[in-house]
VEXVEXKOL-535856 format. One record per residue (C-alpha): residue in one letter; chain; x negated, y, z. Coordinates in nm, 3 decimals, m for minus. Layout:
BEGIN
@resn:a, chain:A, px:X, py:Y, pz:Z
...
This chain:
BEGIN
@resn:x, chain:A, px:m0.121, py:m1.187, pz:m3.138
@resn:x, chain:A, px:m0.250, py:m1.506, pz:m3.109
@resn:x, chain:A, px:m0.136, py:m1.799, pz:m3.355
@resn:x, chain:A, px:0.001, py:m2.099, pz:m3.091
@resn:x, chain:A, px:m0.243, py:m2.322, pz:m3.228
@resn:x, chain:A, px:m0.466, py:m2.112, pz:m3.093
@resn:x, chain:A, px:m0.359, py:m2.050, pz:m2.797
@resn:x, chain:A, px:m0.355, py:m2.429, pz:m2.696
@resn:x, chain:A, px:m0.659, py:m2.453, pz:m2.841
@resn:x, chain:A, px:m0.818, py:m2.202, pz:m2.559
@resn:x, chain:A, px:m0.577, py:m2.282, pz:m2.267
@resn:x, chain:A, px:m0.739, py:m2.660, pz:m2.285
@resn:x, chain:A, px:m1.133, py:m2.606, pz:m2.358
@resn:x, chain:A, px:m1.350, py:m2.681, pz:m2.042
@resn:x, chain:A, px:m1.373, py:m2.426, pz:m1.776
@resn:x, chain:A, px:m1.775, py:m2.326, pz:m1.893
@resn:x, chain:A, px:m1.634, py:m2.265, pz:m2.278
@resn:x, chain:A, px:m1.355, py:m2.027, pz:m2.197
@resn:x, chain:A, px:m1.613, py:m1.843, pz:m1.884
@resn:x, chain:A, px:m1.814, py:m1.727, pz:m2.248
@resn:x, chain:A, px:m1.479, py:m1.648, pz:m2.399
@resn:x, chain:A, px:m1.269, py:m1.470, pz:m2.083
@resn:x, chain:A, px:m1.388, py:m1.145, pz:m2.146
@resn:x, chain:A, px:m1.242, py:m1.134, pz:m2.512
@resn:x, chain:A, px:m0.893, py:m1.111, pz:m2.363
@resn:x, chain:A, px:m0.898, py:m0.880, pz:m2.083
@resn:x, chain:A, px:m0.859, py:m0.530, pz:m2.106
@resn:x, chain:A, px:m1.144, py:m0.249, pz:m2.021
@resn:x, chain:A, px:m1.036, py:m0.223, pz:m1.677
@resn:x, chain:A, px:m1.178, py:0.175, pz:m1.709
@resn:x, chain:A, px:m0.937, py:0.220, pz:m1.951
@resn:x, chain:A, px:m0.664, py:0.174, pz:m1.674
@resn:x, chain:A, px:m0.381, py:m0.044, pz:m1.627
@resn:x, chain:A, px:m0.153, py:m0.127, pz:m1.960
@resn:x, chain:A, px:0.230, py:m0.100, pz:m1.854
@resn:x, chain:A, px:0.380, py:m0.181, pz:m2.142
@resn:x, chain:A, px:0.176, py:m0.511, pz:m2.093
@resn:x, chain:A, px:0.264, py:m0.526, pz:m1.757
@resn:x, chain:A, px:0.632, py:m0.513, pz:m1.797
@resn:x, chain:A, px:0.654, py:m0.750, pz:m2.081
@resn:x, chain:A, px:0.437, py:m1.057, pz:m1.866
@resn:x, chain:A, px:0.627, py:m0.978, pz:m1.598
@resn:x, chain:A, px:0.957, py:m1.045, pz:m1.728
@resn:x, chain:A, px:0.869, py:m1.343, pz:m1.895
@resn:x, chain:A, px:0.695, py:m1.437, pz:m1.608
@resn:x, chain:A, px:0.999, py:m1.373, pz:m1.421
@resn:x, chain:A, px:1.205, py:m1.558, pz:m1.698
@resn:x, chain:A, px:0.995, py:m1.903, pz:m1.677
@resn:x, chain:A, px:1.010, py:m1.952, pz:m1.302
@resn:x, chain:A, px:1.334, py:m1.869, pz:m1.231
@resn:x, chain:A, px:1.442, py:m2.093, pz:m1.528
@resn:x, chain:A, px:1.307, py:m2.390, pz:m1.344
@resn:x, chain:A, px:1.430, py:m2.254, pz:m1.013
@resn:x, chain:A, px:1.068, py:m2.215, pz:m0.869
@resn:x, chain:A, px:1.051, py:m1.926, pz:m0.562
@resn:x, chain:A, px:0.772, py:m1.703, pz:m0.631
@resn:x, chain:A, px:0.640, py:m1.376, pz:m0.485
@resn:x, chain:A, px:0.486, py:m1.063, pz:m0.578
@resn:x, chain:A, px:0.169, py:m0.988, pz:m0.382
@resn:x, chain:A, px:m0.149, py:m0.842, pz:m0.325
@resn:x, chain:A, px:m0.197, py:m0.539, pz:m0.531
@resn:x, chain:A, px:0.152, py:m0.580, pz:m0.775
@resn:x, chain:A, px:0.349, py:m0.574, pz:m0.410
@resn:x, chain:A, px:0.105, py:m0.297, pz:m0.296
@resn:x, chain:A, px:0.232, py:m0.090, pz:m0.607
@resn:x, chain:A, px:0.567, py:m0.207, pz:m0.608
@resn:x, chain:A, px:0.628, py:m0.040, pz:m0.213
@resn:x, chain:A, px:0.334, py:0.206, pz:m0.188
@resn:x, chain:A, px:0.371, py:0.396, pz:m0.596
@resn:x, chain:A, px:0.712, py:0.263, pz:m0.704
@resn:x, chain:A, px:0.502, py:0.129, pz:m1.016
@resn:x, chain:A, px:0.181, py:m0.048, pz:m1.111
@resn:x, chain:A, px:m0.154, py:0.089, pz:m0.948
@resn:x, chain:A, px:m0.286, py:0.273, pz:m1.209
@resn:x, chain:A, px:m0.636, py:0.102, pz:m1.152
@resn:x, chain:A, px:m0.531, py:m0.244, pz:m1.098
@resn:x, chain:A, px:m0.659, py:m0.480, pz:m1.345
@resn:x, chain:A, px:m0.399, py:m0.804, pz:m1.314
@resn:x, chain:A, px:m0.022, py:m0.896, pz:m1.172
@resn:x, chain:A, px:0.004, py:m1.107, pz:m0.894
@resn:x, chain:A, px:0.253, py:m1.395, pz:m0.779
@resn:x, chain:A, px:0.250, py:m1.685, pz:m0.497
@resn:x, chain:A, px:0.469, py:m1.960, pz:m0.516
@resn:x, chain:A, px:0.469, py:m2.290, pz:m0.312
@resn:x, chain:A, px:0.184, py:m2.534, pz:m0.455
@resn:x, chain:A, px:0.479, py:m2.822, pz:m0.368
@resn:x, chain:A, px:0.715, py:m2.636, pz:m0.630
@resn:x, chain:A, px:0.450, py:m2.609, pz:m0.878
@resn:x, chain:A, px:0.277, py:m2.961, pz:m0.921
@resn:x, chain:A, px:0.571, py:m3.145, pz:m1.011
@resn:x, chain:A, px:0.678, py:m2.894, pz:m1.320
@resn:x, chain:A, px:0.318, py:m2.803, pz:m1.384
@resn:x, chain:A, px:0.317, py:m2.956, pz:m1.736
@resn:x, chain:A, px:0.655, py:m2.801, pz:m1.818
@resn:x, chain:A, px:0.510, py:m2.437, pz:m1.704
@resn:x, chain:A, px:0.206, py:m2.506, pz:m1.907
@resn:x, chain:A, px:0.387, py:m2.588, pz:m2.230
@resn:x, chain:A, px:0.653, py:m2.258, pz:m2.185
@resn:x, chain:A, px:0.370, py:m2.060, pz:m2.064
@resn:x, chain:A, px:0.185, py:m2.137, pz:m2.376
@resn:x, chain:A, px:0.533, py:m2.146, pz:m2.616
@resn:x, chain:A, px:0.523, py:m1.740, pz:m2.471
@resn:x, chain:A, px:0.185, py:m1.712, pz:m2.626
@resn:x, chain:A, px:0.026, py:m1.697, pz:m2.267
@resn:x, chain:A, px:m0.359, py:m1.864, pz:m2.251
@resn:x, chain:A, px:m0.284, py:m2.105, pz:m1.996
@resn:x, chain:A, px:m0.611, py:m2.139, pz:m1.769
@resn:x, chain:A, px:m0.529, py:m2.328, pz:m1.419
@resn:x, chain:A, px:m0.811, py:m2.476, pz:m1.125
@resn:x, chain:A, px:m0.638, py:m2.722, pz:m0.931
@resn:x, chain:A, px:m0.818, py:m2.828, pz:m0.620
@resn:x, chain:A, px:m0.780, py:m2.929, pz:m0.232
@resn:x, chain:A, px:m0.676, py:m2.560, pz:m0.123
@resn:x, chain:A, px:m0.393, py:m2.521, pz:m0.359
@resn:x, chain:A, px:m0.326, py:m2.469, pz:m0.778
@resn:x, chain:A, px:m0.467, py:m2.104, pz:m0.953
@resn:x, chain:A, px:m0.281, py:m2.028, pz:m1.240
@resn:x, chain:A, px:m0.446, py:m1.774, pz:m1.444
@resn:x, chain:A, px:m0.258, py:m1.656, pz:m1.732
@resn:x, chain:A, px:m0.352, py:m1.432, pz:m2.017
@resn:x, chain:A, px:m0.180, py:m1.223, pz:m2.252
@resn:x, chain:A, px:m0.198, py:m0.839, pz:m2.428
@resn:x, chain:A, px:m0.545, py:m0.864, pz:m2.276
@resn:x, chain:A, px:m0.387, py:m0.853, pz:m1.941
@resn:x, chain:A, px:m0.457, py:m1.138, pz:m1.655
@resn:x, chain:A, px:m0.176, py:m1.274, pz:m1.427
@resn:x, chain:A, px:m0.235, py:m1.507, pz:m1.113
@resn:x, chain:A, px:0.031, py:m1.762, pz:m0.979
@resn:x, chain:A, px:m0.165, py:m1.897, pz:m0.659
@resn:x, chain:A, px:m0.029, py:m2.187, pz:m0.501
@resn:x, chain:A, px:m0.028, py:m2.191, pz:m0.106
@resn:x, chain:A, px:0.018, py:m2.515, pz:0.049
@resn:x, chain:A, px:0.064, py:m2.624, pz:0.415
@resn:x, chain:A, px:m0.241, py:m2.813, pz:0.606
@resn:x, chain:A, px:m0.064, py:m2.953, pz:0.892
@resn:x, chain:A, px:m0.462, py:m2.953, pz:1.065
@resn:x, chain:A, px:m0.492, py:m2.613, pz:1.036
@resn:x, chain:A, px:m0.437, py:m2.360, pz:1.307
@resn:x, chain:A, px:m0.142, py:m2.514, pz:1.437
@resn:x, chain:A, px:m0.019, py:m2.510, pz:1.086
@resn:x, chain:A, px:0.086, py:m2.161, pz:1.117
@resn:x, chain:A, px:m0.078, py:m2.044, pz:0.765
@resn:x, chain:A, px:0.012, py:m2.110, pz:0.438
@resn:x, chain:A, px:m0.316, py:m2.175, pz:0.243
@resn:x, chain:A, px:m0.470, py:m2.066, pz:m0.146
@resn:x, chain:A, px:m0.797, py:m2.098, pz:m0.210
@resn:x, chain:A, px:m1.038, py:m1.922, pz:0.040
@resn:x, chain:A, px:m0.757, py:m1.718, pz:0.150
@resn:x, chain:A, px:m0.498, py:m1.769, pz:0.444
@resn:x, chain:A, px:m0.138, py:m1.598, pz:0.506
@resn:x, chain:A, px:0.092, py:m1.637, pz:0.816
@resn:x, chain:A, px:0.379, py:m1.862, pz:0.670
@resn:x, chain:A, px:0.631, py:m1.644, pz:0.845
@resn:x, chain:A, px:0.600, py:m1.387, pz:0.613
@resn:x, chain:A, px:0.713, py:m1.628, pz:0.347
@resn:x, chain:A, px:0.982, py:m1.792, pz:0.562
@resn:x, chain:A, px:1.229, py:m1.497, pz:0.603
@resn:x, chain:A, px:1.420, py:m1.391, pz:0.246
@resn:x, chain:A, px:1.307, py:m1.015, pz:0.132
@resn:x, chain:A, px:1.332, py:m0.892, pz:m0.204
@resn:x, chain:A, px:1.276, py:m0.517, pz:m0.358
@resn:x, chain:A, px:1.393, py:m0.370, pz:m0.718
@resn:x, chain:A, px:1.075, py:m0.342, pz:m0.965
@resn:x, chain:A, px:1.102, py:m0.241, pz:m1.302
@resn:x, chain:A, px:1.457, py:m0.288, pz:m1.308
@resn:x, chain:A, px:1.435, py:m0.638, pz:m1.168
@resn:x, chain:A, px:1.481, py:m0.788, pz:m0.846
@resn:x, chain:A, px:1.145, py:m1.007, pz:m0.673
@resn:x, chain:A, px:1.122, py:m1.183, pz:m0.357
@resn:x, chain:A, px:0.848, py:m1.057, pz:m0.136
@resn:x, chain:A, px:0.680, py:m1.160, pz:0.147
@resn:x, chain:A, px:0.861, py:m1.005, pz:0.452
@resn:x, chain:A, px:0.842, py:m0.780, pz:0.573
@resn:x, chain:A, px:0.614, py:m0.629, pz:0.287
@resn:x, chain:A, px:0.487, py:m0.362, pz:0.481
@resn:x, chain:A, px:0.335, py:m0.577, pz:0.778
@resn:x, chain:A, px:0.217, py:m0.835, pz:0.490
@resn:x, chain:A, px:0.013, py:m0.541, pz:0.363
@resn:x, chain:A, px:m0.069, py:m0.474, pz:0.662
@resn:x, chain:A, px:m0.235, py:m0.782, pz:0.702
@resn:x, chain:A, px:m0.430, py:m0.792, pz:0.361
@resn:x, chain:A, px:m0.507, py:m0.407, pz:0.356
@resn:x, chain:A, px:m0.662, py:m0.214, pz:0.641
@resn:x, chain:A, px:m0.508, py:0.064, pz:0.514
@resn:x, chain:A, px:m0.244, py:m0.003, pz:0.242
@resn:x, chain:A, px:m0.093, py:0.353, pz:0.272
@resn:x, chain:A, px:m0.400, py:0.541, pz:0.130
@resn:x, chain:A, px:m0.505, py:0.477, pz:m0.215
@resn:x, chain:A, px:m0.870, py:0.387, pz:m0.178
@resn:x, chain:A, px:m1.118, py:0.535, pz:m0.344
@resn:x, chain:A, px:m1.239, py:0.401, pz:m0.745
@resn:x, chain:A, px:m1.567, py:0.406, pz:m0.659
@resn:x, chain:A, px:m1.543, py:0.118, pz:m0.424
@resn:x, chain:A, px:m1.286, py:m0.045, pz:m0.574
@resn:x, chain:A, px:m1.557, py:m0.351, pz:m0.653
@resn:x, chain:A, px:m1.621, py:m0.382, pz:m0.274
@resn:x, chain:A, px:m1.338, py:m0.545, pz:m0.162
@resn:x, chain:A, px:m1.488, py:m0.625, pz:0.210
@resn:x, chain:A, px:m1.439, py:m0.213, pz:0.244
@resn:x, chain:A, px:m1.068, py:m0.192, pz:0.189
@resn:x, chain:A, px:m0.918, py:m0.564, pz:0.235
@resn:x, chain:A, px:m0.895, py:m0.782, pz:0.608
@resn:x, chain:A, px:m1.158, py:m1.048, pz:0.686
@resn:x, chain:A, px:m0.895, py:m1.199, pz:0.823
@resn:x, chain:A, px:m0.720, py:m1.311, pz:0.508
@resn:x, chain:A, px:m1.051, py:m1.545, pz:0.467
@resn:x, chain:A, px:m0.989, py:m1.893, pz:0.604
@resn:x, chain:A, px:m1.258, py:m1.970, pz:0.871
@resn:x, chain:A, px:m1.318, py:m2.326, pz:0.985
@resn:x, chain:A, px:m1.019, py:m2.523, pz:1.174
C-alpha cells in the first residue's frame, strides 16, 4: 500500500508524468478481473458519495455484469460510475481529499464535455464520468461525458438493483440502457475482440455534431 504522501504526490503530477507512471498501478488485465479489489473500491466508493449525498450510477460494463452475470465480468479491467457533472464540481475538492485519505490515486480531466474521474487503487482503475446537460444539443434530450452521449431519460426515472450485497441506482431501465450501449449485451463477446470496441458497442453512444 501506498504511504499518503505518496499518494498525493502522484494524484497531483502533470497529466504527461503520471501517462509514464499509469501502467505501474493497473493490474495485467490477462490475469483477469481482481474481486476482492473490486468489492473493496466499490464500497468505499459507495461510502464517499453517498456521504456527501451525490447520485451516482453503475454503468457500462460494472451494470453489464451486475444484470447479465450477477457479478463482475470476469474480463473487465475497471468499475464504472456516472454521476451528474453539476453534483460533482462543487464538492470536487472534498472528493479529492477523501478519495486520496482512502489511499485512492486521484487522477481527474476536467473539460467542456463534462469531469473524468479516474481513480486508482489495488492496481485496479475506477471511472466517475460526469454527464452534463447542453441545452444546444439535440433538443437537449442527452446527457453528455466526453465523446459519449446517453438519453437523459434513462437517468430521470429511479431504478436500483442489489450488487454485492449493496443497493446502486442504475440507469432505467438497465436492460434498454444496455441496449443502447451494447448491440448485443446478452451474449458475452468474444476475448479476442475485446480491444475492438466498434465490434461489440453502438456508434450511437458517440456524440456527432449538433
Amino acid at each position: 500500500m501506498l504511504k499518503n504522501k505518496d499518494i498525493k504526490y502522484l494524484s497531483n503530477i502533470k497529466h504527461v508524468d503520471w501517462m509514464k507512471k499509469e501502467k505501474l498501478y493497473l493490474r495485467d488485465p490477462s490475469i483477469g478481473f481482481d474481486k476482492k479489489a473490486g468489492i473493496k473500491n466499490l464500497t468505499d466508493i459507495k461510502e464517499i458519495l453517498d456521504g456527501e449525498n451525490i447520485a451516482f450510477w453503475l454503468t457500462f460494463g460494472t451494470l453489464l455484469g451486475a444484470i447479465r452475470e450477477k457479478d463482475f465480468i470476469e474480463y473487465d479491467d475497471d468499475i464504472d460510475f456516472m454521476a451528474y457533472n453539476e453534483n460533482i464540481i462543487p464538492k470536487y475538492d472534498i472528493l479529492k481529499n477523501k478519495f486520496i485519505e482512502k489511499g485512492f490515486i486521484f487522477r481527474d480531466w476536467q473539460k467542456k464535455r463534462g469531469t473524468k474521474i479516474n481513480l486508482y487503487r489495488y492496481k485496479q482503475l475506477c471511472t466517475i464520468d460526469g454527464l452534463i446537460l447542453d441545452m444546444a444539443y439535440k433538443n437537449n434530450k442527452y446527457r453528455l461525458a466526453n465523446r459519449w452521449r446517453f438519453p437523459k431519460k434513462y437517468f430521470e426515472t429511479y431504478g436500483e438493483i442489489k450488487f454485492q450485497g449493496m443497493t446502486f441506482r442504475v440507469p432505467s431501465p438497465p436492460e434498454d440502457f444496455l441496449s443502447f450501449l451494447y448491440r448485443n449485451w446478452k451474449k458475452p463477446i468474444d476475448i479476442k475482440i475485446l480491444s475492438q470496441p466498434d465490434k461489440w458497442r453502438n456508434k450511437k453512444i458517440r456524440q456527432d455534431k449538433k
